[in-house]
N, C-alpha and C positions, 0 to 999 in steps of 0.2 A: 504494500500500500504506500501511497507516497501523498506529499503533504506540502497545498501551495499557500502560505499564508499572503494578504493585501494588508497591508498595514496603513491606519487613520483615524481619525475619530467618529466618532458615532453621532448621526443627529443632523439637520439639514443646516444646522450653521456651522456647518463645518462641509458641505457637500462641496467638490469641484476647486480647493484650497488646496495651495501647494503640498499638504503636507497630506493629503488622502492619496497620492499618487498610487499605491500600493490597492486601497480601495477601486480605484478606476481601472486597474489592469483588470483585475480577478473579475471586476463587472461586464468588462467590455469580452472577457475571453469566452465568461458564461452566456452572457447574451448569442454569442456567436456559436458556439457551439449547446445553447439550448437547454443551461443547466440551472435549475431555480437552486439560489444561493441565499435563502433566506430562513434556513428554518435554525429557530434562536438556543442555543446548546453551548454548555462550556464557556461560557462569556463571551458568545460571538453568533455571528453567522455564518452558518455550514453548508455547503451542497457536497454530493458525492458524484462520481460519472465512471463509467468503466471509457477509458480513454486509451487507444494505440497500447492495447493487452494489459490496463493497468486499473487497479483500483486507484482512483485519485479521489483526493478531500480536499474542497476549496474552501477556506477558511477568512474572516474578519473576523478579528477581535475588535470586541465593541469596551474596553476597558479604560478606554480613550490609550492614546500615543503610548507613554512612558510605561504603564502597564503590560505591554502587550501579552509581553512573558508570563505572566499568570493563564492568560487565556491560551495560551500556543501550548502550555507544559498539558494542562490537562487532557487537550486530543492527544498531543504525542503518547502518554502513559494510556490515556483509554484503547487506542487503537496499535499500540507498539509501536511506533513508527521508529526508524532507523534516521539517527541523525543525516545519513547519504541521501535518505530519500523526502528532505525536506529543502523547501524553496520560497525564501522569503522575498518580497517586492514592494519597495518604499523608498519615496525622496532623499535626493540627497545634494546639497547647496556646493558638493564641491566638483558635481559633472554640470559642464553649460545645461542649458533650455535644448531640448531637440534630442540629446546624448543619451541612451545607455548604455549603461555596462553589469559585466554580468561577471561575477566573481566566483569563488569558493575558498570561503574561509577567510580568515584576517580580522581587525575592530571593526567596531563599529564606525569608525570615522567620527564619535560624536552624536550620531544618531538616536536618539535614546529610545525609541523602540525598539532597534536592533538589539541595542547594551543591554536591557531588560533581556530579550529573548536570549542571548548570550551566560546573562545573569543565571537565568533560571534552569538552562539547559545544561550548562557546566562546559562549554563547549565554542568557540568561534568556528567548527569547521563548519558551516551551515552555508550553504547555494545561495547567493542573491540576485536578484535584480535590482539593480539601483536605476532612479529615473532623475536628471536633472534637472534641476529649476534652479540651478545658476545661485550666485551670493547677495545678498538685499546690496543695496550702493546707497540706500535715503531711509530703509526702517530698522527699525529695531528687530533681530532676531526671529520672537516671538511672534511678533507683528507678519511679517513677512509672510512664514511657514503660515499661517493661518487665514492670509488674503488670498484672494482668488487673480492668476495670473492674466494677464489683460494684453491685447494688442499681437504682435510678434512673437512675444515672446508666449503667448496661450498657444497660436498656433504649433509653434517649435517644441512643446510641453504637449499637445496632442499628437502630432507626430510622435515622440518617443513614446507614449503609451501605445498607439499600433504596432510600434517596432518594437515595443516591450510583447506584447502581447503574438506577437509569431517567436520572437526569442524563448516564451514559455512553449509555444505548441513542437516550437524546434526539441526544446530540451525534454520536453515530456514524450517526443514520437520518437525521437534518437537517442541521444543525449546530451548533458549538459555541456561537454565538450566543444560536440558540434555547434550548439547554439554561440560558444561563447565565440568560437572560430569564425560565425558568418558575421555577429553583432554586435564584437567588440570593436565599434571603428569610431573614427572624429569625423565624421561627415554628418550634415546638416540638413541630409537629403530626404526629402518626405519617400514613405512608401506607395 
């Protein structure tokens, strides 16, 4: 079984904000491939799909951001999940607007829902997707990760959620190898 968490907060003031990006993949992947992601378990929202011979679990934690880790430990121990077969997806201020990148293992950068899931799991070897929304230049922090991306840079920021979103079906029909081999690059270029 294997385990894609979206990482964001919960609640429509906080919908489509830089720091749901991890929310917008798992929704856009589900939408598309037709998988309701709503039913409310373990401090989140779960859907399940048999996907290219695999049981997968798409997961939100609804524990807001810094939490995540409480919500993410309880499916991993309910359902055994194997650190390898786990795949986290959420912003990160230090890839431009448009950019992801797709790792295995390392910190969190900073991220505090990562560092939580990190925390709780005993572990940094954990699959990501990271989506970029660039560094604030005029807000605070806090501020930033919590505004909704506007102009150019919205667009550049829904690009990388399509191109996050075929880098999960890459890594989940092949694997995460592959995906990181086609959509680890510094181009700009919409799908």
């Amino acid at each position: 079984m294997k385990l894609v968490v979206g990482l964001g907060n919960p609640g429509k003031k906080y919908e489509k904000t830089r720091h749901n990006m991890g929310f917008m993949v798992v929704d856009e992947f589900c939408d598309i491939a037709q998988i309701d992601c709503d039913k409310e378990v373990f401090n989140g929202l779960m859907g399940r799909a048999k996907l290219f011979d695999d049981d997968i679990i798409f997961f939100k934690p609804t524990t807001y951001m810094n939490l995540s880790g409480n919500a993410v430990i309880q499916v991993v121990n309910y359902f055994k999940i194997a650190l390898e077969d786990i795949i986290v997806i959420y912003d990160d201020m230090a890839i431009k607007p448009g950019n992801i990148r797709l790792r295995v293992g390392g910190s969190s950068g900073g991220q505090k829902g990562m560092q939580d899931i990190i925390d709780k799991l005993h572990s940094q070897d954990i699959k990501r997707i990271r989506i970029g929304i660039g560094e604030p230049t005029y807000h605070d922090v806090v501020d930033y990760v919590l505004s909704k991306p506007v102009d150019e840079e919205k667009t550049a920021i829904e690009n990388a959620i399509h191109k996050a979103v075929l880098a999960l079906k890459e890594a989940l029909k092949s694997s995460f190898n592959k995906a990181m081999s086609l959509y680890n690059c510094n181009t700009d270029e919409s799908i």
